[in-house]
ROZALUM-353834 format. One record per residue: residue number from 0; residue in one letter; x, y, z of N, C-alpha, C in turn. Coordinates in nm, 4 decimals, padded with zeros to 6 digits, always signed. Each point is the difference from the previous one (the first is absolute). Example, Ala and Ser with C-alpha at 12.3 -4.5 7.8 and 13.67 -1.06 7.14 Angstrom:
2
k; r; n_u; n_v; n_w; ca_u; ca_v; ca_w; c_u; c_v; c_w
0; A; +01.3190; -00.5690; +00.7800; -00.0890; +00.1190; +00.0000; +00.0900; +00.1200; +00.0000
1; S; -00.0350; +00.1050; -00.0720; +00.0820; +00.1190; +00.0060; -00.0770; +00.1090; +00.0730
***
This chain:
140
k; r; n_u; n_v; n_w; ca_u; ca_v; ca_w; c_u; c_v; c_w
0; X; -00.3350; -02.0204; +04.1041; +00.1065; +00.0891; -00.0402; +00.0351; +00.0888; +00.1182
1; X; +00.1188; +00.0367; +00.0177; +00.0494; +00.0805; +00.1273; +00.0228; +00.1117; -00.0431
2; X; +00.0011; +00.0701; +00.1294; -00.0341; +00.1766; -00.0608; +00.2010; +00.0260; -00.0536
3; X; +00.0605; -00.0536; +00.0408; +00.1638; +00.0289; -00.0920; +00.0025; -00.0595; -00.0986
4; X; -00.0747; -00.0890; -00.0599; +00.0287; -00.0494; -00.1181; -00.0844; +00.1194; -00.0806
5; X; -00.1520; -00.0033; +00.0326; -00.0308; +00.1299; -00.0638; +00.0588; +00.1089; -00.0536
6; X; +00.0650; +00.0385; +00.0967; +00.0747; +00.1538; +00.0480; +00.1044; -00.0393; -00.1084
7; X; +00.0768; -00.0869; -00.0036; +00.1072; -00.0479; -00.0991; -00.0282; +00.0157; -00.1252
8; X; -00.1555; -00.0512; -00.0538; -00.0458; +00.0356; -00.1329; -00.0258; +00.1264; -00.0540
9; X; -00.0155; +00.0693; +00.1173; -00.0526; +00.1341; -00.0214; +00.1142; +00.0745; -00.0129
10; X; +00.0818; +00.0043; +00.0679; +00.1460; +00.0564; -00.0214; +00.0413; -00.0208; -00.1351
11; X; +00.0561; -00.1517; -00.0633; -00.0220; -00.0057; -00.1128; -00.0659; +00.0669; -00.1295
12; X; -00.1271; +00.0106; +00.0492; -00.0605; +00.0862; -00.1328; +00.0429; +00.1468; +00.0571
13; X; +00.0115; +00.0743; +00.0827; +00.0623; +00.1305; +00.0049; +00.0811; +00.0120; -00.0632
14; X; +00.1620; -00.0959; +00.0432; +00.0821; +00.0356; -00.1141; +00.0308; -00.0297; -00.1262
15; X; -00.1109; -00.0595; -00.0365; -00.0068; -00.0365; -00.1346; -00.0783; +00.1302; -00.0603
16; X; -00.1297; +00.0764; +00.0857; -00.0267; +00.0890; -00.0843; +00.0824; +00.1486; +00.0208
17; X; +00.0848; +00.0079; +00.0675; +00.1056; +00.0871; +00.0629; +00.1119; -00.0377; -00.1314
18; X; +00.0002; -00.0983; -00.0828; +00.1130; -00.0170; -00.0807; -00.0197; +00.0740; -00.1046
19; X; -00.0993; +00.0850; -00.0307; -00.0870; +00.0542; -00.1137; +00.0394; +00.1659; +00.0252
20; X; +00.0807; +00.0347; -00.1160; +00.0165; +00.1060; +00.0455; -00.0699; +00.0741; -00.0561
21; X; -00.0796; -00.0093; -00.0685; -00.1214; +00.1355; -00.1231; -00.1612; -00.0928; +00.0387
22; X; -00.1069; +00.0842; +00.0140; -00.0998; -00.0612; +00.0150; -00.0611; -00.0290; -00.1159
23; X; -00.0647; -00.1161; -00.0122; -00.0278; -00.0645; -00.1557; -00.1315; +00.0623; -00.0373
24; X; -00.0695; +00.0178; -00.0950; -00.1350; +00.0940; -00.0036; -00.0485; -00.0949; -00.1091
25; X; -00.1331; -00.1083; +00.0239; -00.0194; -00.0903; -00.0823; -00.0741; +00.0815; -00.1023
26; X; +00.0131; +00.0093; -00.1677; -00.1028; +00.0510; -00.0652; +00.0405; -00.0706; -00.1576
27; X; -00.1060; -00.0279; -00.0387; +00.0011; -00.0305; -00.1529; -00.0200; +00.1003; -00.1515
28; X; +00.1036; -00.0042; -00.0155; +00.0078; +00.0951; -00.1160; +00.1064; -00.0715; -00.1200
29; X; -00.0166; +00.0699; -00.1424; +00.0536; -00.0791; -00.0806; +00.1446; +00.0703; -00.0107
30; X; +00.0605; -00.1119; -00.0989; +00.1831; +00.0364; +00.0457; +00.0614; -00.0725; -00.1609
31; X; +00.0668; +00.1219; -00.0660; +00.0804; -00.0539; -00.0934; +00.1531; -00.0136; +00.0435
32; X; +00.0323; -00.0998; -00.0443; +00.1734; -00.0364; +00.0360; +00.0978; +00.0139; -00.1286
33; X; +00.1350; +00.0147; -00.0025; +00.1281; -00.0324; -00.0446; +00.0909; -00.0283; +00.0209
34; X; +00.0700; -00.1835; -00.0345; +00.1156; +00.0106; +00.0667; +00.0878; +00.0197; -00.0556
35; X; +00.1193; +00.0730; +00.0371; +00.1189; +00.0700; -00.0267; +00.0957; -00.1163; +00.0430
36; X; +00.1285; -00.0430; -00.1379; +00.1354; -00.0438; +00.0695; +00.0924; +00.0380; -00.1096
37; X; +00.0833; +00.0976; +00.0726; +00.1289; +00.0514; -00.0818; -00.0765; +00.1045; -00.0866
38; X; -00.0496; +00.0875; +00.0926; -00.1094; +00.0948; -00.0743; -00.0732; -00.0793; -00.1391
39; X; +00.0176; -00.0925; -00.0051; -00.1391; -00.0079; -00.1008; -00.1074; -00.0583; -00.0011
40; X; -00.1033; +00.0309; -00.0508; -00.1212; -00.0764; +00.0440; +00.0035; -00.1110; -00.0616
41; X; -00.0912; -00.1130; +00.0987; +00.0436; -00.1866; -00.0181; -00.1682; -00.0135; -00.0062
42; X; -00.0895; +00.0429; +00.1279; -00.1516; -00.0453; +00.0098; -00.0674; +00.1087; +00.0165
43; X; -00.0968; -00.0184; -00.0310; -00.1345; +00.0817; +00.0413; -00.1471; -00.0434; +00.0719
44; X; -00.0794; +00.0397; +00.0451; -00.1162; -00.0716; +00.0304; -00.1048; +00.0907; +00.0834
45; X; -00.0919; -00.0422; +00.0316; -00.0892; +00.0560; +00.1131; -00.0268; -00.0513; +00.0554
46; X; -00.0887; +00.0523; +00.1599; -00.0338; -00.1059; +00.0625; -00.0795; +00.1102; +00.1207
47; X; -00.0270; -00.0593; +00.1208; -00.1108; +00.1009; +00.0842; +00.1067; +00.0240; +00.1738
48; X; +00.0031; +00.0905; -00.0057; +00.0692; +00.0993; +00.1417; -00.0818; -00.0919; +00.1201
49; X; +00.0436; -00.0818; +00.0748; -00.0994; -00.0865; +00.1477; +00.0997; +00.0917; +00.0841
50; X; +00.0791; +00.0831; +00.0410; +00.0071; +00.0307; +00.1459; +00.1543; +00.1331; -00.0512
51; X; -00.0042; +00.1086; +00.0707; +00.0897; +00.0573; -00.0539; +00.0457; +00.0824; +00.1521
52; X; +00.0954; +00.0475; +00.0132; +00.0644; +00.0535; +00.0925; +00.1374; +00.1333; -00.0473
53; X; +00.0522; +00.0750; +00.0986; +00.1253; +00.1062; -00.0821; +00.1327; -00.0702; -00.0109
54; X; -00.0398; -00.1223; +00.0250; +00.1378; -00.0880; -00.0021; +00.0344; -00.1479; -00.1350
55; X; -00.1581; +00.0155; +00.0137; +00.0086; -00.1064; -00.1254; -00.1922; -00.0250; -00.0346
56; X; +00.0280; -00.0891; -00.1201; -00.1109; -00.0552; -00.0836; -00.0116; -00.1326; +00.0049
57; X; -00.1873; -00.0752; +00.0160; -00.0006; -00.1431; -00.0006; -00.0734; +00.0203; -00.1081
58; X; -00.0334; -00.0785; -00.1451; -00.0620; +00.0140; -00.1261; +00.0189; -00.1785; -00.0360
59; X; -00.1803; -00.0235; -00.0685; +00.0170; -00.1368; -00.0389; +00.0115; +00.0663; -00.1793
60; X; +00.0716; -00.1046; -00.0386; +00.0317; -00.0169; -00.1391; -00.0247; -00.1702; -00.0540
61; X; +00.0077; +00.0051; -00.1289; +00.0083; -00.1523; -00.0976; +00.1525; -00.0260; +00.0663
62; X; +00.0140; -00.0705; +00.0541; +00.1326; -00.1152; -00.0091; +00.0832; +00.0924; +00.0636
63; X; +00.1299; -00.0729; +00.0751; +00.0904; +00.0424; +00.1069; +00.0567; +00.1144; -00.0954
64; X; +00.1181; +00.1321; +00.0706; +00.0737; +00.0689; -00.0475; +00.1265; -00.0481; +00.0288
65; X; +00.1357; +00.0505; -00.0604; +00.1437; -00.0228; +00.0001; -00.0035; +00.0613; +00.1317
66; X; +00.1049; -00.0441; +00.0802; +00.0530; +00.0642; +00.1237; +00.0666; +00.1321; -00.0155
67; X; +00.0193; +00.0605; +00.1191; +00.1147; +00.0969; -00.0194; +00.0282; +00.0730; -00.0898
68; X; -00.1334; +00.0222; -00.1001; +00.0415; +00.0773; -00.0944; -00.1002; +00.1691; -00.0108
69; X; +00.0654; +00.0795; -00.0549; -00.0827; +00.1000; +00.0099; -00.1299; -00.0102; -00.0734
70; X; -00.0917; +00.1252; +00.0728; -00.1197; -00.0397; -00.0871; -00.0848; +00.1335; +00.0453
71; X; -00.0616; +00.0808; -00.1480; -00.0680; +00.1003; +00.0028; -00.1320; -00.0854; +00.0044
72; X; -00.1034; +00.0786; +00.0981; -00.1653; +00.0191; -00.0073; -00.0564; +00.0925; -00.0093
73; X; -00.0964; -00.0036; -00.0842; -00.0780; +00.1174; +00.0054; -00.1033; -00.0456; +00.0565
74; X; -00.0744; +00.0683; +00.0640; -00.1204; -00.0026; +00.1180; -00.1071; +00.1405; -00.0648
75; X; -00.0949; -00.0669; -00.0185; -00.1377; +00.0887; +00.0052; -00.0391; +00.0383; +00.0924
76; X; +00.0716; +00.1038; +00.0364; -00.0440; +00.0287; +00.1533; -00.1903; +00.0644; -00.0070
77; X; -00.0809; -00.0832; +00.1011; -00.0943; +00.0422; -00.0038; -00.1060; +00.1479; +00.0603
78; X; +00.0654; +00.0554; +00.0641; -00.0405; +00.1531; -00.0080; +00.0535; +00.0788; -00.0869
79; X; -00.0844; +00.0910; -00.0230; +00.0346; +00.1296; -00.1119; +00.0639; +00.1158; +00.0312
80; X; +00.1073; +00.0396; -00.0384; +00.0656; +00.1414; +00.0218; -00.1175; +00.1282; +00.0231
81; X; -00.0253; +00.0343; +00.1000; -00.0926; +00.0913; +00.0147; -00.1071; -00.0176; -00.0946
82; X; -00.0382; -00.1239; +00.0389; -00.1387; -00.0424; -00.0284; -00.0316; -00.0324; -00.1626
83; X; +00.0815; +00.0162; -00.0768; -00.0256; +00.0488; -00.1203; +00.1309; -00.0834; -00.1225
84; X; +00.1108; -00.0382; +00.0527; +00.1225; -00.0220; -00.0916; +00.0326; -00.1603; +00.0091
85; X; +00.0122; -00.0660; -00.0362; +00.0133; -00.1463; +00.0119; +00.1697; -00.0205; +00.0496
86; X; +00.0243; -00.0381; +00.0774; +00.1643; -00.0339; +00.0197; +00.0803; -00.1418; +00.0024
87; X; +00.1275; -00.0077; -00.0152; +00.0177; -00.1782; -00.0114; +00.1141; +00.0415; +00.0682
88; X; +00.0630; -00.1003; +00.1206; +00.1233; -00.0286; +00.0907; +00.0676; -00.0423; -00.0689
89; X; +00.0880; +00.0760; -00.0133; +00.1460; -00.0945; -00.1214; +00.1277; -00.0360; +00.1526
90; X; -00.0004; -00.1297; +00.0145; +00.0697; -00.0761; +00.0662; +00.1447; -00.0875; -00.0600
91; X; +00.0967; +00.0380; +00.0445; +00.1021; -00.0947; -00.0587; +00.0398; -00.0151; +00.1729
92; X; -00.0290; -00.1697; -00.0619; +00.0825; -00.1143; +00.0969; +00.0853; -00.1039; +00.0205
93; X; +00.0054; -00.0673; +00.1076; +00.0695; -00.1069; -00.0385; -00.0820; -00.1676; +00.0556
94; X; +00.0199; -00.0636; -00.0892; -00.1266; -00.1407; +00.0248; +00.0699; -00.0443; +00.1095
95; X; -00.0356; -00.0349; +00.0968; +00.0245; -00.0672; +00.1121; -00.0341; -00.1712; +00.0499
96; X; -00.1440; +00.0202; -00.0512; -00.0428; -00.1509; +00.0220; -00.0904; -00.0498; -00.1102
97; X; -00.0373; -00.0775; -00.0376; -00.0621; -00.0661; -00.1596; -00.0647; -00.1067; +00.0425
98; X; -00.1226; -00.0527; +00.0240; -00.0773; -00.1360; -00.0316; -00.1096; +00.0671; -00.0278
99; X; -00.0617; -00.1397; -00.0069; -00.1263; -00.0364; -00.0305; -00.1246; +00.0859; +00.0698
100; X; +00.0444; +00.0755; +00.1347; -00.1009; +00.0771; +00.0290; +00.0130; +00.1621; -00.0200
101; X; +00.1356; +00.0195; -00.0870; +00.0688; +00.1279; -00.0294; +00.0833; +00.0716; -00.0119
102; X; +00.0372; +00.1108; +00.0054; +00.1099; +00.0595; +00.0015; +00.0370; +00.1241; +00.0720
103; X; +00.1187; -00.0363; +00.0965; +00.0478; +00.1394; +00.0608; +00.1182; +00.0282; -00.0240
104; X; -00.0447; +00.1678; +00.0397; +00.0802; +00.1336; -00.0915; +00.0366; +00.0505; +00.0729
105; X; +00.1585; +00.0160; +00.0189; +00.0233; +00.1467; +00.1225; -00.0023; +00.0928; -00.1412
106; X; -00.0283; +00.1211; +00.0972; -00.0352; +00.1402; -00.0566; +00.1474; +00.0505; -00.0169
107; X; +00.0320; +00.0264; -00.0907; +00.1359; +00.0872; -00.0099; -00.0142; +00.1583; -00.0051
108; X; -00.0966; -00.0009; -00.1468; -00.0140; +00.1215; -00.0040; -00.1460; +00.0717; -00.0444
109; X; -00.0433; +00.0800; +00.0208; -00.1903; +00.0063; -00.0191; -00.0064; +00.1511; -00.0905
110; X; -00.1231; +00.0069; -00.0675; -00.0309; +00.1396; -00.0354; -00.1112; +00.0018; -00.0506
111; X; -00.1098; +00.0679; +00.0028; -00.1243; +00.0592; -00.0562; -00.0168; +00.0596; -00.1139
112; X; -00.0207; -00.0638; -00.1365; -00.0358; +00.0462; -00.0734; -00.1538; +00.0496; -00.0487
113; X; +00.0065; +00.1550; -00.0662; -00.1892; -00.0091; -00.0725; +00.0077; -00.0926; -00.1153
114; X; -00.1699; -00.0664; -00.0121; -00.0040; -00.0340; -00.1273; -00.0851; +00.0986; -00.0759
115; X; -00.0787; +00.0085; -00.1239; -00.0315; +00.0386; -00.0853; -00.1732; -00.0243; +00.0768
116; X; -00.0630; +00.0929; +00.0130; -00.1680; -00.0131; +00.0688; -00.0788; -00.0659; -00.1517
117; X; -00.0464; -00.0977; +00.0495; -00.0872; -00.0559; -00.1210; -00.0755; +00.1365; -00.0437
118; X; -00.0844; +00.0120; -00.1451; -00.0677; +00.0383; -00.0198; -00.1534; -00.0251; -00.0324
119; X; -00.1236; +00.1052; +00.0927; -00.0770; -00.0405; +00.0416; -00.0664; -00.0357; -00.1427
120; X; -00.1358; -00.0576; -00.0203; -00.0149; -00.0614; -00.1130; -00.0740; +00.1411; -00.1121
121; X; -00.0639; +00.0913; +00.0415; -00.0496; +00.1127; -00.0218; +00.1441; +00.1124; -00.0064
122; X; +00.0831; +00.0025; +00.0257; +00.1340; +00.0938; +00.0127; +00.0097; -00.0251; -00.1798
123; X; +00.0325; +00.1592; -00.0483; +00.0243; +00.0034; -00.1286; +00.2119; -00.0391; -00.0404
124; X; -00.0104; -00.0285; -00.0948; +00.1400; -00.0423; -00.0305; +00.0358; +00.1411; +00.0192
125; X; +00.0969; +00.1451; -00.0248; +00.0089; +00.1244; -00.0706; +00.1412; -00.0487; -00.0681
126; X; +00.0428; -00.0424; -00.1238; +00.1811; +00.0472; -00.0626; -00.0285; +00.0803; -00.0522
127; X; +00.1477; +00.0048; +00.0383; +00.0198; +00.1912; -00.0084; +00.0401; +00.0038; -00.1623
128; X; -00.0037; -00.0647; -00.0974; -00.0081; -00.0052; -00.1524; -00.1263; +00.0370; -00.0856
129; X; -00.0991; -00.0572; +00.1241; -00.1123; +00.0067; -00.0775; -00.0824; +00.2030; -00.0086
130; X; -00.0154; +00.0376; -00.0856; -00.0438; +00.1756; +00.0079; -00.1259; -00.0158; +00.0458
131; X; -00.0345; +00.0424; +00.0855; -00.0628; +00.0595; +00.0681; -00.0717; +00.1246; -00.0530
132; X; -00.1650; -00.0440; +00.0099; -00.1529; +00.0927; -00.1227; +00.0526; +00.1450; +00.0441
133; X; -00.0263; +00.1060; -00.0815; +00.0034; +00.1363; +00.0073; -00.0829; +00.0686; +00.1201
134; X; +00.0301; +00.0788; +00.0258; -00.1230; +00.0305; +00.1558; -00.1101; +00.0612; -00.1226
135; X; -00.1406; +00.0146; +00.0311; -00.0794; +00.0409; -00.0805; -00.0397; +00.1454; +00.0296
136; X; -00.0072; +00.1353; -00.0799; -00.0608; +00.1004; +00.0646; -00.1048; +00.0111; -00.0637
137; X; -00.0552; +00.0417; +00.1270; -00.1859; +00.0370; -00.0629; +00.0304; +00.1946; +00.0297
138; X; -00.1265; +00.0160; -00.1058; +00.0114; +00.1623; -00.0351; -00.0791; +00.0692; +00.1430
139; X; +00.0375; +00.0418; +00.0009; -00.0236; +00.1095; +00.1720; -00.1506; +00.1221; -00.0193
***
């Protein structure tokens, strides 16, 4: 092999990874979907987050998606709001590519929602219906 043919390959993969404009951040996390056409909902499904970036989403699912069509995800995002609050990425996109090894999402529009903190298994229920015992006084 000659050092310009080399040099040729290598160039190649530069601008191929130079074609990438958001850096991809590989991580697995779970992902609910909806697809939207003519505002109404058509599918639903889940499936697991393989690589995510501020520009778009790669997610495997059961069976190809419709093209070109919009599509909300929700994402379990896996850190906690100051340690303590569970949060989910609400993503509306648009499907871009569909096979057998997945699906990509440009990002249209993003936002952070809280969810509801499980409760620990010892944490008492309190409704606010139920009365609440008398305070007791003892004689002084």
């Amino acid at each position: 092999m000659s050092p310009t043919s080399s040099l040729a390959g290598f160039d190649a993969l530069v601008e191929a990874w130079e074609k990438r404009h958001h850096r991809r951040y590989n991580i697995k996390f779970a992902a609910h979907y909806k697809i939207l056409k003519n505002n109404s909902f058509i599918q639903s499904g889940s499936g697991t987050v393989l690589n995510i970036s501020s520009g778009g989403i790669f997610f495997e699912c059961k069976g190809p998606l419709p093209l070109r069509v919009p599509i909300d995800l929700i994402l379990k995002w896996p850190v906690l709001l100051d340690g303590v609050c569970p949060l989910n990425l609400i993503v509306r996109g648009l499907v871009l590519r569909s096979s057998s090894d997945g699906v990509a999402v440009r990002i249209l529009t993003y936002d952070f929602h809280t969810t509801k903190r499980p409760k620990a298994k010892n944490e008492a229920v309190v409704n606010p219906q139920t009365p609440r015992p008398a305070s007791r006084r003892y004689p002084t």
